[in-house]
N, CA, C and O atoms as a CHARMM CRD file, in Angstrom:
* protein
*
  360
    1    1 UNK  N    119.11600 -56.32100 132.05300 PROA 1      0.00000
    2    1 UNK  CA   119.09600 -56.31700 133.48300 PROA 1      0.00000
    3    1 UNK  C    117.68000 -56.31400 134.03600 PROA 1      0.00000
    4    1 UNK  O    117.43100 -56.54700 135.21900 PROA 1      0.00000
    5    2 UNK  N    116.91700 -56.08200 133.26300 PROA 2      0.00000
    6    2 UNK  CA   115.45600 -56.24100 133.67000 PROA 2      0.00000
    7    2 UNK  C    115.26800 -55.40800 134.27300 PROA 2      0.00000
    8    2 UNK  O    115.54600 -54.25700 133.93900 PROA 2      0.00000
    9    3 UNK  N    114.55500 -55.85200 135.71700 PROA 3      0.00000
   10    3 UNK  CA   114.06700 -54.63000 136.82800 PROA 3      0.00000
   11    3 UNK  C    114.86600 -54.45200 137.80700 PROA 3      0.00000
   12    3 UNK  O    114.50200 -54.22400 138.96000 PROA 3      0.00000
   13    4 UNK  N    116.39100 -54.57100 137.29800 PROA 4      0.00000
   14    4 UNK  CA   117.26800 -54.20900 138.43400 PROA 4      0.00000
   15    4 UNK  C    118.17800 -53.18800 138.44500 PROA 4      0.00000
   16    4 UNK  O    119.07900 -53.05400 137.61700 PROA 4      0.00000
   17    5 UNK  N    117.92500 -52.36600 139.49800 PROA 5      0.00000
   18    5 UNK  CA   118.07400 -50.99800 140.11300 PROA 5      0.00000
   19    5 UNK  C    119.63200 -51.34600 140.68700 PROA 5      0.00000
   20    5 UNK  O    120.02500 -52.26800 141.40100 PROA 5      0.00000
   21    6 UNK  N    120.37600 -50.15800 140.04000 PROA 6      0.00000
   22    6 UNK  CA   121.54700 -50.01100 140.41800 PROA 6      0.00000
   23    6 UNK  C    121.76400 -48.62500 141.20100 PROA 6      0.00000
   24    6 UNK  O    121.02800 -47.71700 140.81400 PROA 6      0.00000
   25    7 UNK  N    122.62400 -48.32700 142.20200 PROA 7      0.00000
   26    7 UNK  CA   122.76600 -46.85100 142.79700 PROA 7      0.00000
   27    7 UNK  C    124.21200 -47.15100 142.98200 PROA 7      0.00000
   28    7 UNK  O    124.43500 -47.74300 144.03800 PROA 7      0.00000
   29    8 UNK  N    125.39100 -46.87400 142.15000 PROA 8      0.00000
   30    8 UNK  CA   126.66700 -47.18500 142.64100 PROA 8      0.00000
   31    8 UNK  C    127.55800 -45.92200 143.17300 PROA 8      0.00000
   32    8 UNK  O    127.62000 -44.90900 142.47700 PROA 8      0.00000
   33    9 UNK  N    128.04900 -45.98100 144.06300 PROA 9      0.00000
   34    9 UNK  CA   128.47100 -45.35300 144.93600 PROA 9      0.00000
   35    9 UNK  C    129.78800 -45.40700 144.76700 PROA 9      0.00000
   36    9 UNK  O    130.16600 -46.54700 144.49500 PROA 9      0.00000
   37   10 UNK  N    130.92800 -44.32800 144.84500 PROA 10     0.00000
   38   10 UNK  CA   132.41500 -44.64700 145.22900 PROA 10     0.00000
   39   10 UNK  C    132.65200 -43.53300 145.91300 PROA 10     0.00000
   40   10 UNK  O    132.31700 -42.38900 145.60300 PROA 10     0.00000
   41   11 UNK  N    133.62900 -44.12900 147.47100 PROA 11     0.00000
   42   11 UNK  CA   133.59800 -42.94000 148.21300 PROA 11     0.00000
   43   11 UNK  C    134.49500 -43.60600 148.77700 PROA 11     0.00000
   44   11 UNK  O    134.75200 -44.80400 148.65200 PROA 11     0.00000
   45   12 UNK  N    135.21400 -42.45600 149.70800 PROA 12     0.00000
   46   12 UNK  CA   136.64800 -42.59600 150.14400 PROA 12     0.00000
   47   12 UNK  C    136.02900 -42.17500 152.23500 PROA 12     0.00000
   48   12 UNK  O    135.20300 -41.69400 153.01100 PROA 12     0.00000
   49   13 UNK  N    137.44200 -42.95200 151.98900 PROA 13     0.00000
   50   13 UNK  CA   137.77500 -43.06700 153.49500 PROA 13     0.00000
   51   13 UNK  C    137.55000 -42.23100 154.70600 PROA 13     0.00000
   52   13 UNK  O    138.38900 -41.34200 154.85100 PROA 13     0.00000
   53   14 UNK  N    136.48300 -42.31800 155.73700 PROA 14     0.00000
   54   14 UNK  CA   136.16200 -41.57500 156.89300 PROA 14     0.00000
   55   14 UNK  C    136.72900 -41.55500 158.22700 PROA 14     0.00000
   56   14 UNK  O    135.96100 -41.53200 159.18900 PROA 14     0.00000
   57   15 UNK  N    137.98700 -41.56000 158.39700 PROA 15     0.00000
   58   15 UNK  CA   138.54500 -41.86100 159.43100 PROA 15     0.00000
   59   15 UNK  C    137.84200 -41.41100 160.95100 PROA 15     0.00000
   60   15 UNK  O    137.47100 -40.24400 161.07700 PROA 15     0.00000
   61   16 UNK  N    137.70500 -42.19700 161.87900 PROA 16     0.00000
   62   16 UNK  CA   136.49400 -41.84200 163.25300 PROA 16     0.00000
   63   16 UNK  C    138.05500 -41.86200 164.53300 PROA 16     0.00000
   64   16 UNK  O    139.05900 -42.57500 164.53000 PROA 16     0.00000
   65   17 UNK  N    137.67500 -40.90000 165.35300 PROA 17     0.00000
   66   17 UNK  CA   138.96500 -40.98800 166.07700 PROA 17     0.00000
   67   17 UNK  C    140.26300 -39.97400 165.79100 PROA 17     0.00000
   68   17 UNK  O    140.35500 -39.63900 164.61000 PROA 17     0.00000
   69   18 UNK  N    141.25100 -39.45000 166.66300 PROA 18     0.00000
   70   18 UNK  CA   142.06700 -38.97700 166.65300 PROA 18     0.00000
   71   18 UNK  C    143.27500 -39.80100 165.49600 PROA 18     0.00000
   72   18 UNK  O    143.60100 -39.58600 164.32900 PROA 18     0.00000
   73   19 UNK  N    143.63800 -40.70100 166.42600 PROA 19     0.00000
   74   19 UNK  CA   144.26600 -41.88300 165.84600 PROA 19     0.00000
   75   19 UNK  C    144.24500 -42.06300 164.63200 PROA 19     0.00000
   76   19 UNK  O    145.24800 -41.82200 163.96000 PROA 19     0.00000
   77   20 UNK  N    142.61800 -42.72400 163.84300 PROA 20     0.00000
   78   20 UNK  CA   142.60900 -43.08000 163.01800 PROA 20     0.00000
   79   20 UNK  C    142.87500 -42.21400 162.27700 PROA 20     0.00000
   80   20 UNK  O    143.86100 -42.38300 161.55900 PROA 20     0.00000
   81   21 UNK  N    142.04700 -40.87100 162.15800 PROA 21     0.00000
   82   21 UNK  CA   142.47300 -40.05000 160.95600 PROA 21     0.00000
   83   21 UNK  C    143.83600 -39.61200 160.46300 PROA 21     0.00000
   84   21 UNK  O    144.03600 -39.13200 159.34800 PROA 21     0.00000
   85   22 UNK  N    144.45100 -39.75000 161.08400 PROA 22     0.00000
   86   22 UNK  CA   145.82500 -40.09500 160.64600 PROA 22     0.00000
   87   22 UNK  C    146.19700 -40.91200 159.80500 PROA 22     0.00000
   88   22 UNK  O    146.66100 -40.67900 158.68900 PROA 22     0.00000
   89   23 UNK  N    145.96900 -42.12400 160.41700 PROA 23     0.00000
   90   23 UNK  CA   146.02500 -43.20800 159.61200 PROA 23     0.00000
   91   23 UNK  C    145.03300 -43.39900 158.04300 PROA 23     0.00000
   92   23 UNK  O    145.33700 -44.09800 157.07600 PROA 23     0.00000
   93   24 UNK  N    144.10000 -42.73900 158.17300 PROA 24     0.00000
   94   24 UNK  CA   142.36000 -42.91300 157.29500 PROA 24     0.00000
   95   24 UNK  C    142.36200 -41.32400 157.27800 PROA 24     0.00000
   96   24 UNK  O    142.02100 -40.78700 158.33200 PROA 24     0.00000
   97   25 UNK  N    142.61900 -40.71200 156.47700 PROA 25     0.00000
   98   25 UNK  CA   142.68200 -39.11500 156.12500 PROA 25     0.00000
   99   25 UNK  C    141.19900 -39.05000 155.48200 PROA 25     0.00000
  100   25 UNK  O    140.81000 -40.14200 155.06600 PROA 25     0.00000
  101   26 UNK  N    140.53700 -38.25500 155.36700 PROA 26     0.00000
  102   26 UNK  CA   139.21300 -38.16300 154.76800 PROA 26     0.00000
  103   26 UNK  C    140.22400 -37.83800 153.15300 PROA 26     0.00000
  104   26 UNK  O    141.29100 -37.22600 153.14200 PROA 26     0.00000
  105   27 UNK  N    139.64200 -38.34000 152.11200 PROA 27     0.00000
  106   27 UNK  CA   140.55200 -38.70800 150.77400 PROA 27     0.00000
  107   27 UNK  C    138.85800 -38.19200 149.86700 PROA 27     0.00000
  108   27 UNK  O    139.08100 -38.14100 148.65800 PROA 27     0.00000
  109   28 UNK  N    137.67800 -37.91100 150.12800 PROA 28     0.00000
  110   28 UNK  CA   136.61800 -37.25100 149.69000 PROA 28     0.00000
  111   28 UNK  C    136.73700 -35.93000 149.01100 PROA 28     0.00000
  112   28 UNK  O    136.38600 -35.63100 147.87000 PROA 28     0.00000
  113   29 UNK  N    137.37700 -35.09200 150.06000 PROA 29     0.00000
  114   29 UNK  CA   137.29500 -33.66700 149.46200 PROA 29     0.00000
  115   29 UNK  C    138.75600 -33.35700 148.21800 PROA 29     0.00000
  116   29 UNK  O    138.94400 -32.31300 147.59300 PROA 29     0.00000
  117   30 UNK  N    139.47600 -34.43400 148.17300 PROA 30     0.00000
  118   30 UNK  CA   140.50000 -34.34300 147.66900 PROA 30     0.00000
  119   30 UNK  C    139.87400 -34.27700 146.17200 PROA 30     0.00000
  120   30 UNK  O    140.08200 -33.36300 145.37300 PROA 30     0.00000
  121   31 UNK  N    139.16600 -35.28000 145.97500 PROA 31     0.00000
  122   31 UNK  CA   138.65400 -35.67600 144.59600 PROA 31     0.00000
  123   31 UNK  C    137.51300 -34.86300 143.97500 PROA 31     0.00000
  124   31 UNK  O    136.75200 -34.16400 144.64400 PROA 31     0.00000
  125   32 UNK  N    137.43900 -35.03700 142.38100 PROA 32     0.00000
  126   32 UNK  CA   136.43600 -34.53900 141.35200 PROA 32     0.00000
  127   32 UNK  C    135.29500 -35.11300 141.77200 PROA 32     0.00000
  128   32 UNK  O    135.61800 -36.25200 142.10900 PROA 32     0.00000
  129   33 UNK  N    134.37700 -34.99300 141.90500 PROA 33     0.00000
  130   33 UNK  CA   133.11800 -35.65200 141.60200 PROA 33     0.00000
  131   33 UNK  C    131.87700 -35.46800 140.79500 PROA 33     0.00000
  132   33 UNK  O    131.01200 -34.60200 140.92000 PROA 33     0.00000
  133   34 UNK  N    131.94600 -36.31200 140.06600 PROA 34     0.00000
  134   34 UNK  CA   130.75900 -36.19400 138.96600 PROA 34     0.00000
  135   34 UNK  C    129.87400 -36.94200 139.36400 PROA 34     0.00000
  136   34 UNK  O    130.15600 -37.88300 140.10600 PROA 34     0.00000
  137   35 UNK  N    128.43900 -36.66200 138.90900 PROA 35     0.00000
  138   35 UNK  CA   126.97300 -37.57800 138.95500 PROA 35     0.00000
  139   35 UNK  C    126.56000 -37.25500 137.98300 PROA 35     0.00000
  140   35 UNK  O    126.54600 -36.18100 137.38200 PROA 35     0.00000
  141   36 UNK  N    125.90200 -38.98900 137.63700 PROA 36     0.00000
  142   36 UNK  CA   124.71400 -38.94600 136.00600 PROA 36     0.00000
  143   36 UNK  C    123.58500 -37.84100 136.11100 PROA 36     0.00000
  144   36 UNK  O    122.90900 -37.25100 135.26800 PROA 36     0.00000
  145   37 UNK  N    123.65400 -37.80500 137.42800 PROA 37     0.00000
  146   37 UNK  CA   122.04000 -37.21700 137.64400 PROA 37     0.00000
  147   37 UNK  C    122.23500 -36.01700 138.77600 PROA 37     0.00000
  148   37 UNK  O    123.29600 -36.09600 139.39500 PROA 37     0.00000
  149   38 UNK  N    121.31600 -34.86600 139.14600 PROA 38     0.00000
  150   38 UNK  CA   121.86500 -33.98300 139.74500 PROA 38     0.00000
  151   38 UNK  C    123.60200 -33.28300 140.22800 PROA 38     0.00000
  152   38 UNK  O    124.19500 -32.68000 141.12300 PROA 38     0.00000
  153   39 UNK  N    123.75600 -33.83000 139.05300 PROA 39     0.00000
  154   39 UNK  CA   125.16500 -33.40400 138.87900 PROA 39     0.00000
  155   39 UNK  C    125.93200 -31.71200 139.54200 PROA 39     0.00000
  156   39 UNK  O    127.03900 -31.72000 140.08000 PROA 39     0.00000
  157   40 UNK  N    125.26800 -30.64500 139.40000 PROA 40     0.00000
  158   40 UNK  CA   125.11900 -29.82600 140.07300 PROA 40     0.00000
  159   40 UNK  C    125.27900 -29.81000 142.23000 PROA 40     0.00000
  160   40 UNK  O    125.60500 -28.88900 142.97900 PROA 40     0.00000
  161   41 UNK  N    124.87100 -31.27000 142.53900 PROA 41     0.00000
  162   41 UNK  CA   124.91000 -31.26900 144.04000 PROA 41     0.00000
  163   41 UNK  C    125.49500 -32.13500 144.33100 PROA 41     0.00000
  164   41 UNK  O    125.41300 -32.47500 145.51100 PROA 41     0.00000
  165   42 UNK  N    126.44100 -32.98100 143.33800 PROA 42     0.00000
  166   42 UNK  CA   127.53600 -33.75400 143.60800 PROA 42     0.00000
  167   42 UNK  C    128.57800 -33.38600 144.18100 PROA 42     0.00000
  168   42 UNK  O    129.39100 -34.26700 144.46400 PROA 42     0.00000
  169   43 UNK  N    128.82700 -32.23900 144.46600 PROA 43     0.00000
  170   43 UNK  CA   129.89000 -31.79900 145.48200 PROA 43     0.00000
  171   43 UNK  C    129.03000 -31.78200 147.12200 PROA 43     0.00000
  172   43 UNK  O    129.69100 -31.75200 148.15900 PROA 43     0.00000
  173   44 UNK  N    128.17600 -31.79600 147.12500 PROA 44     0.00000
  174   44 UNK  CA   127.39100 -31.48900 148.61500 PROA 44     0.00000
  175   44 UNK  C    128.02900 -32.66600 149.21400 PROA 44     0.00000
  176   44 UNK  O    128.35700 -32.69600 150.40000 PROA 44     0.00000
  177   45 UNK  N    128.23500 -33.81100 148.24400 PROA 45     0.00000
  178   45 UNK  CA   128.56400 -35.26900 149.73500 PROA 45     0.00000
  179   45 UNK  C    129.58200 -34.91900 150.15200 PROA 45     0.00000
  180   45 UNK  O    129.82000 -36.06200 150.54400 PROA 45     0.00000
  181   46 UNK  N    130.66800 -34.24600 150.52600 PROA 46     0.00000
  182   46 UNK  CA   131.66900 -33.50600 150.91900 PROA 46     0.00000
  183   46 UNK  C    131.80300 -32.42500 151.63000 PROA 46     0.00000
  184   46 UNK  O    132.86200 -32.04200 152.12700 PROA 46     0.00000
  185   47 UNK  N    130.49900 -31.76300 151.73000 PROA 47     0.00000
  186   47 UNK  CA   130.77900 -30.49900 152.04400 PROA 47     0.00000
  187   47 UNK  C    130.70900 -30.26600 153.79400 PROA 47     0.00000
  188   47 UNK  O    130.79100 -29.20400 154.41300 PROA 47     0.00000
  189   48 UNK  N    130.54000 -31.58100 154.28800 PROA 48     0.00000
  190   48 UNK  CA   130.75300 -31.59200 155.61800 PROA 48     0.00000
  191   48 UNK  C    129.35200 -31.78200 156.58800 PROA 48     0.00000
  192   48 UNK  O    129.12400 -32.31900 157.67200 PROA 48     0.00000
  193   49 UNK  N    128.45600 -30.94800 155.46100 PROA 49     0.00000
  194   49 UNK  CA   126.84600 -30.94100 156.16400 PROA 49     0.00000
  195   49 UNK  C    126.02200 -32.26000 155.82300 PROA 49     0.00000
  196   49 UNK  O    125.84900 -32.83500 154.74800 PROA 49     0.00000
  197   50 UNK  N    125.43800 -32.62500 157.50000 PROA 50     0.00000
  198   50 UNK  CA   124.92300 -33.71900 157.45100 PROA 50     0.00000
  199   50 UNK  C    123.39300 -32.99300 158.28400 PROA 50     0.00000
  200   50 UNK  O    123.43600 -32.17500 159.20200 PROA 50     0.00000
  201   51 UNK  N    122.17000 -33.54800 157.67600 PROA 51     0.00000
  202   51 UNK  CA   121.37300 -33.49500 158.38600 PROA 51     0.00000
  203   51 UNK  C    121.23400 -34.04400 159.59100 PROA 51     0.00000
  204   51 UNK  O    122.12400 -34.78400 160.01100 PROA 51     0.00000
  205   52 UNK  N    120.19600 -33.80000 160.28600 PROA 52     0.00000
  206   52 UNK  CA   120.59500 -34.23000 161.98100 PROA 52     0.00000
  207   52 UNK  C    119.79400 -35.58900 161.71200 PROA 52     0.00000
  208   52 UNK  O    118.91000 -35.76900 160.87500 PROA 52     0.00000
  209   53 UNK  N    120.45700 -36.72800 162.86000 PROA 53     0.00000
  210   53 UNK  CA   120.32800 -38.05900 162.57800 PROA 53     0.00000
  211   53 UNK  C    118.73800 -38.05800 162.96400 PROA 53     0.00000
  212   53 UNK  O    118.28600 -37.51800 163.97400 PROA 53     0.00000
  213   54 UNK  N    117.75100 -38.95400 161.70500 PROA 54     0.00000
  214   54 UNK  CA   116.57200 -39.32000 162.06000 PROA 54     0.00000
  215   54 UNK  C    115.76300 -38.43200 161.30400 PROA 54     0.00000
  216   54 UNK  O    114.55600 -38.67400 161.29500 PROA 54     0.00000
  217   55 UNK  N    116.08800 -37.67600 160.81200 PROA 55     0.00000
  218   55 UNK  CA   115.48500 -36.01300 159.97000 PROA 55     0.00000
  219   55 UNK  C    115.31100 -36.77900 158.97200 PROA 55     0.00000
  220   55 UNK  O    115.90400 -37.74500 158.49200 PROA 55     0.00000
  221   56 UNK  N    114.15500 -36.03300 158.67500 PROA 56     0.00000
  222   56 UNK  CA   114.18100 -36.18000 156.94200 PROA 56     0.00000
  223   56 UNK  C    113.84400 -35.03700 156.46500 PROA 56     0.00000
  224   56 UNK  O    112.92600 -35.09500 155.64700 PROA 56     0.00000
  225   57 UNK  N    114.45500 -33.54200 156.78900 PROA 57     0.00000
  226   57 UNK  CA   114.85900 -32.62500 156.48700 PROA 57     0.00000
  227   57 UNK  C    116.42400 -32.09100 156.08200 PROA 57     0.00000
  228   57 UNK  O    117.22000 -31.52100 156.82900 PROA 57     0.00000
  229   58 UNK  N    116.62800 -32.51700 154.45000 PROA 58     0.00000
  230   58 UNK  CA   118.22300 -32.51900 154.68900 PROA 58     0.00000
  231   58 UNK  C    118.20300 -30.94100 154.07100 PROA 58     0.00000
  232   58 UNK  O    119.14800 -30.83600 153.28900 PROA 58     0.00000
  233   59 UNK  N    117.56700 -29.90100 154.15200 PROA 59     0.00000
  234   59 UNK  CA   117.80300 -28.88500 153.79900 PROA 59     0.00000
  235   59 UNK  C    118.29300 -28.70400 152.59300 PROA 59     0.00000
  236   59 UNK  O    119.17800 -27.85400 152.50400 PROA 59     0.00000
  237   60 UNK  N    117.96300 -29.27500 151.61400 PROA 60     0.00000
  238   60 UNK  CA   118.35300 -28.96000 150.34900 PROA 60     0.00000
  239   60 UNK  C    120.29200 -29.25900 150.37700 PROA 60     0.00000
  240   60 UNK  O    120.96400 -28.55400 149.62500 PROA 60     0.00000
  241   61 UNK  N    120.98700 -30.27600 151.24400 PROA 61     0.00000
  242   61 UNK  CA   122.39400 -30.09500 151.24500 PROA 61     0.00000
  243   61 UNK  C    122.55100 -31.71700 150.90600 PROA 61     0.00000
  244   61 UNK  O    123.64600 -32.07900 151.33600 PROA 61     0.00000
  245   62 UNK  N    122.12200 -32.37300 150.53400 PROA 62     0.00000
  246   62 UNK  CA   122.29700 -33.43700 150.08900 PROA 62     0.00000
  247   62 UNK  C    122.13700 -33.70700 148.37100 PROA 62     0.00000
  248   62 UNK  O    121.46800 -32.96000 147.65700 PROA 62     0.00000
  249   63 UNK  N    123.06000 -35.20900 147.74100 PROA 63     0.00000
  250   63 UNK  CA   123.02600 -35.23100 146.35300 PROA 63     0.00000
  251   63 UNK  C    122.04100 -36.70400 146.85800 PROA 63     0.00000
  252   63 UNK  O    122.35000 -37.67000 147.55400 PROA 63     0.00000
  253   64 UNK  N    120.85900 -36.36600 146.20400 PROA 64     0.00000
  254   64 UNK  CA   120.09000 -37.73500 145.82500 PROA 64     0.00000
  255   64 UNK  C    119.64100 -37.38500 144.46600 PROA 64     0.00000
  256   64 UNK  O    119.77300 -36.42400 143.70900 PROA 64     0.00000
  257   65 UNK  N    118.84000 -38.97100 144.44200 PROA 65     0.00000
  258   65 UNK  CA   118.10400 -39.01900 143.29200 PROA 65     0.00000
  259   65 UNK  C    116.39400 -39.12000 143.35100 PROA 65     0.00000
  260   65 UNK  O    115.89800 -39.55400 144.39100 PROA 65     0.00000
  261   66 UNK  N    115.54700 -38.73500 142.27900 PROA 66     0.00000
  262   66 UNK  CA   113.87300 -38.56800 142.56800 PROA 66     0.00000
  263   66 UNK  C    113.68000 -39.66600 141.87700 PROA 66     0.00000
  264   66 UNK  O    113.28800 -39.71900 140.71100 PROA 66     0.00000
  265   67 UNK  N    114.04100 -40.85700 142.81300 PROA 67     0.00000
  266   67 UNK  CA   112.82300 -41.75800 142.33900 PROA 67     0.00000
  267   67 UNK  C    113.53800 -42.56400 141.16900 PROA 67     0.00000
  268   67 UNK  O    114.58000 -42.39200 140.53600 PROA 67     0.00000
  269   68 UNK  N    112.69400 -43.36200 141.15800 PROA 68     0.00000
  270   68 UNK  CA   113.17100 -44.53300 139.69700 PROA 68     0.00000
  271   68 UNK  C    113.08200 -44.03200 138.50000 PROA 68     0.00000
  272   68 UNK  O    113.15600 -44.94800 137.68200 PROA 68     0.00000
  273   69 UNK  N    112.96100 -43.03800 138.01700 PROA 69     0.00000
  274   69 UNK  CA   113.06700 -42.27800 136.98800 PROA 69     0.00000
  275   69 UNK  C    114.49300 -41.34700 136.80000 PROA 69     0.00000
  276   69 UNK  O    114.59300 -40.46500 135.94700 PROA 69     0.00000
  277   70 UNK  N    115.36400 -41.64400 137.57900 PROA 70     0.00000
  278   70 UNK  CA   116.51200 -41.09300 137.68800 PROA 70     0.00000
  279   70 UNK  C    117.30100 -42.70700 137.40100 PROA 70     0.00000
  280   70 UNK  O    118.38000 -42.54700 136.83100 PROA 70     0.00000
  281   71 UNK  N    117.13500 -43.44900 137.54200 PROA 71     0.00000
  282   71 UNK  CA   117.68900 -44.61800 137.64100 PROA 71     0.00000
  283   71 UNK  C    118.13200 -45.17400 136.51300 PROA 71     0.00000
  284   71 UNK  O    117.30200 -45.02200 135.61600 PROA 71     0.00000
  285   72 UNK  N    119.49100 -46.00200 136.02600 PROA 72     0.00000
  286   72 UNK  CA   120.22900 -45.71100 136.89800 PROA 72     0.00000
  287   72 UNK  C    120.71300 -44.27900 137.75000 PROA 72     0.00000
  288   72 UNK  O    120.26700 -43.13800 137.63200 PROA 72     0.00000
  289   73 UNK  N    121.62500 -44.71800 138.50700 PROA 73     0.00000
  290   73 UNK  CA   122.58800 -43.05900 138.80600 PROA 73     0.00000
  291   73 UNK  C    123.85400 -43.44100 139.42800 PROA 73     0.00000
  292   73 UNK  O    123.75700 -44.37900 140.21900 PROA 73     0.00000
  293   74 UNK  N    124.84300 -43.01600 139.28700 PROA 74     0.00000
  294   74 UNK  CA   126.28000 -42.82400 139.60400 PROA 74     0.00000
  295   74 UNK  C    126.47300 -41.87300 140.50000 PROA 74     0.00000
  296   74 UNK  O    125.93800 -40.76500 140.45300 PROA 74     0.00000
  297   75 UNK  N    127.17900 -42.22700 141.28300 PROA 75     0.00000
  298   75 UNK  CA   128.37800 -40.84900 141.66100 PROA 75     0.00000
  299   75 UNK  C    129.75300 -41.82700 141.79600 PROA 75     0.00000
  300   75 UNK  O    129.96600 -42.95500 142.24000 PROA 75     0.00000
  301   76 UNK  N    130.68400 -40.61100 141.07600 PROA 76     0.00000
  302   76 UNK  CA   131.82600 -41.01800 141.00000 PROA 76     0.00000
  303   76 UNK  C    132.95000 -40.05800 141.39900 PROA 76     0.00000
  304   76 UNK  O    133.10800 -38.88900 141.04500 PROA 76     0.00000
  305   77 UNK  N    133.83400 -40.95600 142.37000 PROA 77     0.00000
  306   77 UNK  CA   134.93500 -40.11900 142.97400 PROA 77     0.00000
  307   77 UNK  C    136.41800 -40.40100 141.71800 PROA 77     0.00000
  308   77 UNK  O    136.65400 -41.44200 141.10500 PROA 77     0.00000
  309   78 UNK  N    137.23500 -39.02300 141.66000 PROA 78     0.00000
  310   78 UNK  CA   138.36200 -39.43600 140.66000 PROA 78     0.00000
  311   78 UNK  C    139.23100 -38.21900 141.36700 PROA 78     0.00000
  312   78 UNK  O    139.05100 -37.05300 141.72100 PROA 78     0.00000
  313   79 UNK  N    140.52600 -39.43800 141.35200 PROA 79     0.00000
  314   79 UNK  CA   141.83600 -38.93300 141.99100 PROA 79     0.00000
  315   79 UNK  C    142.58200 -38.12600 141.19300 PROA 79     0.00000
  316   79 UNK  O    141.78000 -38.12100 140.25900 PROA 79     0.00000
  317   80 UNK  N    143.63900 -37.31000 140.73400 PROA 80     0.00000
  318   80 UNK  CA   144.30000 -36.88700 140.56100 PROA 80     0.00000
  319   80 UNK  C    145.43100 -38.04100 140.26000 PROA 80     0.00000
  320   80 UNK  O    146.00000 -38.40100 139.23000 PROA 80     0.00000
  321   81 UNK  N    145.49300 -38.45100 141.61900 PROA 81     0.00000
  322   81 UNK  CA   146.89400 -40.03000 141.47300 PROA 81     0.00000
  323   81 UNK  C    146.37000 -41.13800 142.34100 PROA 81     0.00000
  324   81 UNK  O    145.89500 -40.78600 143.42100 PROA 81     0.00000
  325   82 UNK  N    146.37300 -41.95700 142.15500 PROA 82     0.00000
  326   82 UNK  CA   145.53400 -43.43800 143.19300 PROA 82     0.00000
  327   82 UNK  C    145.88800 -43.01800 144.35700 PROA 82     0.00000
  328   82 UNK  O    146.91900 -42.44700 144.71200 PROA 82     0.00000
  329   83 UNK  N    144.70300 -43.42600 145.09900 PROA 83     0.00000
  330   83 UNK  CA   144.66400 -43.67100 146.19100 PROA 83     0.00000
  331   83 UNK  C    144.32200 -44.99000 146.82400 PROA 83     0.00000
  332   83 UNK  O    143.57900 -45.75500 146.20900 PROA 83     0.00000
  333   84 UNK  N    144.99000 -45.45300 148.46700 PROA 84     0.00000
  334   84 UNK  CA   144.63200 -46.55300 148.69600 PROA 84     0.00000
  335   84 UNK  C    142.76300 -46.32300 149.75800 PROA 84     0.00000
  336   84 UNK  O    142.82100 -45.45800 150.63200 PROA 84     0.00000
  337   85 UNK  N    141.24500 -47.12200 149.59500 PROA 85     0.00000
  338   85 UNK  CA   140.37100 -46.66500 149.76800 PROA 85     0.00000
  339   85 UNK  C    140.38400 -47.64700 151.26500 PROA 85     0.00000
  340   85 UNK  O    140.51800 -48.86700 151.17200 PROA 85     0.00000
  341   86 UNK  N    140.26200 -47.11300 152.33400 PROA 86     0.00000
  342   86 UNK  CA   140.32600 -48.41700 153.53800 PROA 86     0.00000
  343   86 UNK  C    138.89800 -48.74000 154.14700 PROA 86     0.00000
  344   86 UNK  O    138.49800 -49.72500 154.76700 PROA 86     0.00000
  345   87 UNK  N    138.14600 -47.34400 153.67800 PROA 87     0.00000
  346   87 UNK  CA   136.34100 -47.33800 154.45800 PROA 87     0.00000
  347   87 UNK  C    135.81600 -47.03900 153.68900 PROA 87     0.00000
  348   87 UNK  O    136.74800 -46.57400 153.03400 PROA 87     0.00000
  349   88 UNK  N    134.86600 -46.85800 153.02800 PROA 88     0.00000
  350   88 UNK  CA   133.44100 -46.03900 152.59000 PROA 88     0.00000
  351   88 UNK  C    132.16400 -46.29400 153.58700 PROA 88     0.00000
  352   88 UNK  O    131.55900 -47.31000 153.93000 PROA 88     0.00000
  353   89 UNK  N    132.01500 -44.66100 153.94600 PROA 89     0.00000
  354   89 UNK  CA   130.95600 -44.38600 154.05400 PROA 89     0.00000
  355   89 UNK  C    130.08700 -43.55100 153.83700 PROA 89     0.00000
  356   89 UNK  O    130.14400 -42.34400 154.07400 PROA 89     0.00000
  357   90 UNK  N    128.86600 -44.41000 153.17400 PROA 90     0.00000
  358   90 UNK  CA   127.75300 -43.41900 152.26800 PROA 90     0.00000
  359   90 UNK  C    126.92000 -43.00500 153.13200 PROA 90     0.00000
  360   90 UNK  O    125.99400 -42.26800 152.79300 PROA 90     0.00000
């Protein structure tokens, strides 16, 4: 693959709206989540806390990675029983 940088992501459905979430249940907190890398803060993408938009202070509540030396990296969502995925957002 040479010099190509992968960050793969799987994430479940954010429903926006009264309405929708009904329809689009947040299906995130339902699931396991493992990461190659900081595996330990792979539950944080769930935990509801978002830094405030434009910050680049995420208070230590975010799962990233340091840099291309982590690279690749995964995070992976796993169901219990399938689910159907209608949004992701990372």
């Amino acid at each position: 693959m040479g010099n190509t940088r992968n960050l793969i992501l799987a994430a479940a459905s954010l429903g926006t709206g009264l309405a929708l979430a009904a329809d689009n249940p947040n299906l995130a907190p339902r699931a396991e989540i493992t990461a190659s890398v900081a595996a330990g803060a792979a539950a944080k993408v769930v935990d509801g806390l978002l830094p405030a938009p434009g910050s680049r202070d995420d208070g230590r509540s975010v799962w990233s990675i340091k840099g291309e030396k982590e690279l690749p990296a995964s995070l992976v969502f796993t169901w219990k029983e399938p689910v159907t995925v209608s949004t992701v957002v990372y």
